[in-house]
N, C-alpha and C positions, 0 to 999 in steps of 0.2 A: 504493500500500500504506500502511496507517496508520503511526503513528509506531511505534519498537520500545521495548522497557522499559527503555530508556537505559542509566546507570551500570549497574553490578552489580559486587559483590566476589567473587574466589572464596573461598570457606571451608574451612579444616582443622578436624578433630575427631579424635582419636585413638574405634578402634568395638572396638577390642582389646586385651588386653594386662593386666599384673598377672596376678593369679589366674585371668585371661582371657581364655587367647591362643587364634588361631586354629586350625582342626585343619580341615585340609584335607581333601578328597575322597579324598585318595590315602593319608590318615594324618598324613602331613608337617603339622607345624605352625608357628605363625607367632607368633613370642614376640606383638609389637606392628605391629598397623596401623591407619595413619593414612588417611584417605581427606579428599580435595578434592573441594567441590562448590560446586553453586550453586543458588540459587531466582528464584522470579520468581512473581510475584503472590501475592494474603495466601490462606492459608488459613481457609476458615471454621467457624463455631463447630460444626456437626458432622463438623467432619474426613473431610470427604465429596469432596472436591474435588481431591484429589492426583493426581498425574501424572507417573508418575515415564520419565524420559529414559536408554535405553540408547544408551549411544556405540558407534561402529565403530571398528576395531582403529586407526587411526591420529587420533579422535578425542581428547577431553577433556573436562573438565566445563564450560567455555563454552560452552555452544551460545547464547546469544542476550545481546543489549545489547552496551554497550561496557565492558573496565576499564578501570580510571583509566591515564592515559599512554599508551592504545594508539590506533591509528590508527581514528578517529571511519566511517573507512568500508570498515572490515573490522568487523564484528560478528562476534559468536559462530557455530558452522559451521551451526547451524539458525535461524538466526534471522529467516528468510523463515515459520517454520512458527510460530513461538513468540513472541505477543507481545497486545497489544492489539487487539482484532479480528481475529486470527489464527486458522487453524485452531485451536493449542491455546490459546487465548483466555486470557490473564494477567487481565483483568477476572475472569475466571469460574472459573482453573483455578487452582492453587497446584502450581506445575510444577518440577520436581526432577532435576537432572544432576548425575553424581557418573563419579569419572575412577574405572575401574577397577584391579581390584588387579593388582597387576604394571606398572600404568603408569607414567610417569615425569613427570607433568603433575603433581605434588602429593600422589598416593595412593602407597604403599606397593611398590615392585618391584624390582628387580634395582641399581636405582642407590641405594637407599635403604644407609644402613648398619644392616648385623646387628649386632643388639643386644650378642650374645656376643662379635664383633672390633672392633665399633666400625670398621669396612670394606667399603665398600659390597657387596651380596651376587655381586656379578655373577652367574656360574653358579652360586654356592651356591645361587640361590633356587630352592625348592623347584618341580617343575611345576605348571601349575595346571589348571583344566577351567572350563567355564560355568560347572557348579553353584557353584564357590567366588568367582567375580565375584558372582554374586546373590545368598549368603550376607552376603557385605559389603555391597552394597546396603540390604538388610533390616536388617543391622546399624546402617546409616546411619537407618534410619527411624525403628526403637526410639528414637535419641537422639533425634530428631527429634518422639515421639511420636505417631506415625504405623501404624498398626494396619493399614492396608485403602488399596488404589487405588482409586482410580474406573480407569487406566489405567497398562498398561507400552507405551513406544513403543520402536521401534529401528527400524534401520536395517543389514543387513548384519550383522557381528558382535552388530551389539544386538539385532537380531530374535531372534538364537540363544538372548540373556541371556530376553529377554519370555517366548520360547517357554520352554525351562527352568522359567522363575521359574512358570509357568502350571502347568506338568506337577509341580514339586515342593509349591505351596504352592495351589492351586488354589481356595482359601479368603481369599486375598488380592488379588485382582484382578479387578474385573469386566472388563475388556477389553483383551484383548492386539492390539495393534498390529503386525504382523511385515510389514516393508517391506525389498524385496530381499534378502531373506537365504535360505538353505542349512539342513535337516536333518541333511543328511551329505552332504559334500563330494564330488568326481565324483574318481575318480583323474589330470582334468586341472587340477584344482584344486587337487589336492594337488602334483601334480609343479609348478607355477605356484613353491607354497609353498617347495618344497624348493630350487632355483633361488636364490631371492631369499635361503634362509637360506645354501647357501653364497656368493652373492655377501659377503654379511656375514662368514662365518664365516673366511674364505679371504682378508680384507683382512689384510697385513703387522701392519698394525696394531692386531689386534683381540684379539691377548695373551688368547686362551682366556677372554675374558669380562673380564677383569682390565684394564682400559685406564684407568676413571677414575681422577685425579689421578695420568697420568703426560706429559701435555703433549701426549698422539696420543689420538685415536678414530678409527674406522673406517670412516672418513667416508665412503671411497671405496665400498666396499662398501655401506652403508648407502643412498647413494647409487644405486648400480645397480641394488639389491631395488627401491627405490620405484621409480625407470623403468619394471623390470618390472613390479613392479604397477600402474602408473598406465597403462598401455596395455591392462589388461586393465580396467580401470575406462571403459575411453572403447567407443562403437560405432564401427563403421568409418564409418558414416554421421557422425557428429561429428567425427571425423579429416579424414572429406575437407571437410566444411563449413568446420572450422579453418584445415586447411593444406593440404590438395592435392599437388601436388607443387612448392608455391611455395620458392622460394632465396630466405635468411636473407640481407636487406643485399647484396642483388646481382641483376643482371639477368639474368648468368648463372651457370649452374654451374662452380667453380673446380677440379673435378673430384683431387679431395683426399681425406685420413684426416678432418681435422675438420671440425666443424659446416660444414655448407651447406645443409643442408634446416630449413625453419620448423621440421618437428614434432621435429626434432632439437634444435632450442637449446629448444625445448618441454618436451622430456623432462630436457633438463639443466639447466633452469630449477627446474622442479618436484624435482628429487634433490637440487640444492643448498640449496633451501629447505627440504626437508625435514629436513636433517643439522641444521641452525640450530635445529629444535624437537622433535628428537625423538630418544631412546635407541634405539642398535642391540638392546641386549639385551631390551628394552620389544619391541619389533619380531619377535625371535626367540619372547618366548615367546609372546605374544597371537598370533602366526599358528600355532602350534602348539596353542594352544585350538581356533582353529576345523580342525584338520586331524582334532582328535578328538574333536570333537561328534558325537553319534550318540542322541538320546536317544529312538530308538523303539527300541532294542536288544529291551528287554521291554516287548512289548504288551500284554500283559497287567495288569501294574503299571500302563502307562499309564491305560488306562480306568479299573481302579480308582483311580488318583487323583482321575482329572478329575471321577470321579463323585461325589467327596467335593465339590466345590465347583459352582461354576455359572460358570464362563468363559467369556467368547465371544471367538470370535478373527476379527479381520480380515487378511486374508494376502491383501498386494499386490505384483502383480511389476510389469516394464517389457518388452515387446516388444522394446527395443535391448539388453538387458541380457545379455550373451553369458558373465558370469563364471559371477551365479544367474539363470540363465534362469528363463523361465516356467515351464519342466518340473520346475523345483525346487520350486516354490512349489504347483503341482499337486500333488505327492508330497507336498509336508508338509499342506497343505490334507484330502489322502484320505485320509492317517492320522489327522488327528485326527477329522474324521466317523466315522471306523472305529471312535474308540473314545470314540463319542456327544459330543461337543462341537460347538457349533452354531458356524459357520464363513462366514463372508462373503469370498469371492474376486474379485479383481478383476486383472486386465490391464490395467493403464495403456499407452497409446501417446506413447513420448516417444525423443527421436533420442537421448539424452545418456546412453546404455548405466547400466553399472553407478550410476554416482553420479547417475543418476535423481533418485531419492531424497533426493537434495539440493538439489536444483532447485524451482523454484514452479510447475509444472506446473500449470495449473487443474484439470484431470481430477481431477487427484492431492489435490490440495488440497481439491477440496470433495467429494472420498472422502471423508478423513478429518474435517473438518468435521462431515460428515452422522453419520460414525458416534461419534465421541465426542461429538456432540449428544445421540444415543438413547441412550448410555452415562446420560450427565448424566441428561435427561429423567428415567430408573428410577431416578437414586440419591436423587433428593431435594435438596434444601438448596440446588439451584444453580440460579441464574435464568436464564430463559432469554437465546440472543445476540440483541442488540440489531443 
């Protein structure tokens, strides 16, 4: 694989605030927000070239290169996709990730303090939906001076962002991207979600939201959510390739309450790392965006939006993918032909379930390639890959 786009800083900008706060979906408003991001390749002089990167609910706005001081081989969570000679080619693309609102990576959410206590919001923070992550998004470009995609990419929750940002502003995007991700969640999806929110809710330590700056967070709980979802993230086919029924530092079973099974110190490898980077309440509310993402409600609306603009959308699933199967990706696929948008589907085959998607698949890989090439191709100003 060629070399990646090395350093990179991540960047704050405040996109809200003064005479200019945010007003949510739901009315709730937002005195100031701050949002983190990152770029990577130049943009050119007809601003033709952008690419803008939705994260998934446990991402950030690194997705590629290295920061200063971090470990030189751990990159950004996409950074297999995003780089020089990459599918989304940094030579050719001027490529944009930004941590979502509510998250705790730098942008604006729950651990932030409200402006009026000067204390961080915990549960005070208002609820939020897709549409008010993509608001902020858009908001971030305006600064940026930024009018038009050539691309929205995602992955999972960010697909939901793409698809949205597609159906609301349909005038801003030539190509949506939507890779493993969900229209409206299955009621196993949702019971998945509510599981993992009381694992959190229900930690001793988790003080109704209120934990920061009192020496406990909710670790434990936090902790047990991500187990649960990280086993609905894997296929059983990459579980048994993993670990089997192999015993952790033994030859044989010690036949015990703790760890003895590999995929056991596995799961509790991944919960404890996760506690080390990420807000419980960040956690609660972004999985409750996707519990209520639904945006074919009104089909009607739909088609008259999309008819306003000219979008194409690509919508790829994964064979192993048992969280958003492929029958999700069918259903979001046939709605939007339904309401005239031209649609390219594809079924990847890859054993690595859910987080496919993050993976170098070649299949996968030079899907996307191909198609944010013909993207490019019609917009003009962008040379072709060398």
């Amino acid at each position: 694989m060629p070399d990646g786009v090395g350093l990179v800083e991540t960047q704050r900008v405040v996109v809200f605030g003064g005479d200019h706060p945010l007003t949510l979906d739901s009315g709730a408003v937002i005195k100031e927000v701050e949002v983190a991001y990152e770029t990577y390749g130049e943009l050119n002089s007809e601003r033709s070239n952008a690419v803008f990167i939705c994260h998934a609910l446990s991402g950030d706005a690194h997705a590629a290169g290295i920061n200063p001081g971090d470990d030189p081989n751990r990159p950004g969570w996409w950074d297999n996709l995003i780089g020089p000679g990459r599918p989304l080619d940094t030579n050719r693309f001027h490529v944009i990730c930004a941590n979502v609102l509510g998250g705790c990576k730098g942008t604006t959410g729950p651990s932030s303090n409200d402006p009026d206590t000067g204390r961080p919001y915990g549960l005070r923070f208002p609820q939020i939906q897709v549409r008010d992550l993509v608001n902020v998004h858009r908001a971030l470009l305006t600064k940026l001076g930024i009018s038009r995609l050539l691309a929205a990419v995602g992955g999972s929750l960010g697909g939901m962002q793409a698809l949205q940002w597609s159906i609301d502003h349909p005038g801003e995007i030539d190509g949506a991207l939507i890779v493993a991700a969900s229209a409206r969640l299955s009621a196993q999806n949702i019971a998945f979600s509510a599981v993992a929110r009381e694992a959190i809710m229900r930690d001793p330590d988790f003080n109704d939201g209120d934990y920061y700056g009192t020496g406990s967070r909710p670790d434990r709980g936090l902790a047990l959510a991500r187990m649960i979802g990280h086993i609905t993230y894997l296929s059983e086919e990459s579980m048994r390739e993993k670990f089997g029924r192999r015993i952790q530092d033994a030859e044989v079973p010690r036949y015990g309450f703790d760890v003895d099974f590999q995929v056991e110190s596995y799961l509790h490898y991944q919960g404890q790392s996760f506690v080390e980077r990420f807000d419980a309440n960040t956690y609660l509310y972004l999985g409750r965006v996707m519990d209520y993402f639904d945006p074919f409600t009104d089909p009607i609306r739909v088609r008259e939006q999309l008819a306003r603009g000219n979008t194409g959308f690509l919508v790829l699933s994964f064979d192993s993918d048992w969280r958003f199967s492929t029958s999700h990706a069918r259903d979001m696929a046939a709605e939007l032909r339904t309401a005239g948008a031209p649609v390219t589907f594809r079924e990847i085959s890859s054993p690595h379930g859910h987080d496919s998607f993050l993976f170098p698949t070649p299949d996968y890989h030079q899907t996307v390639t191909g198609y944010i090439d013909r993207l490019a191709a019609s917009a003009g100003g962008i040379a072709p890959r060398r």
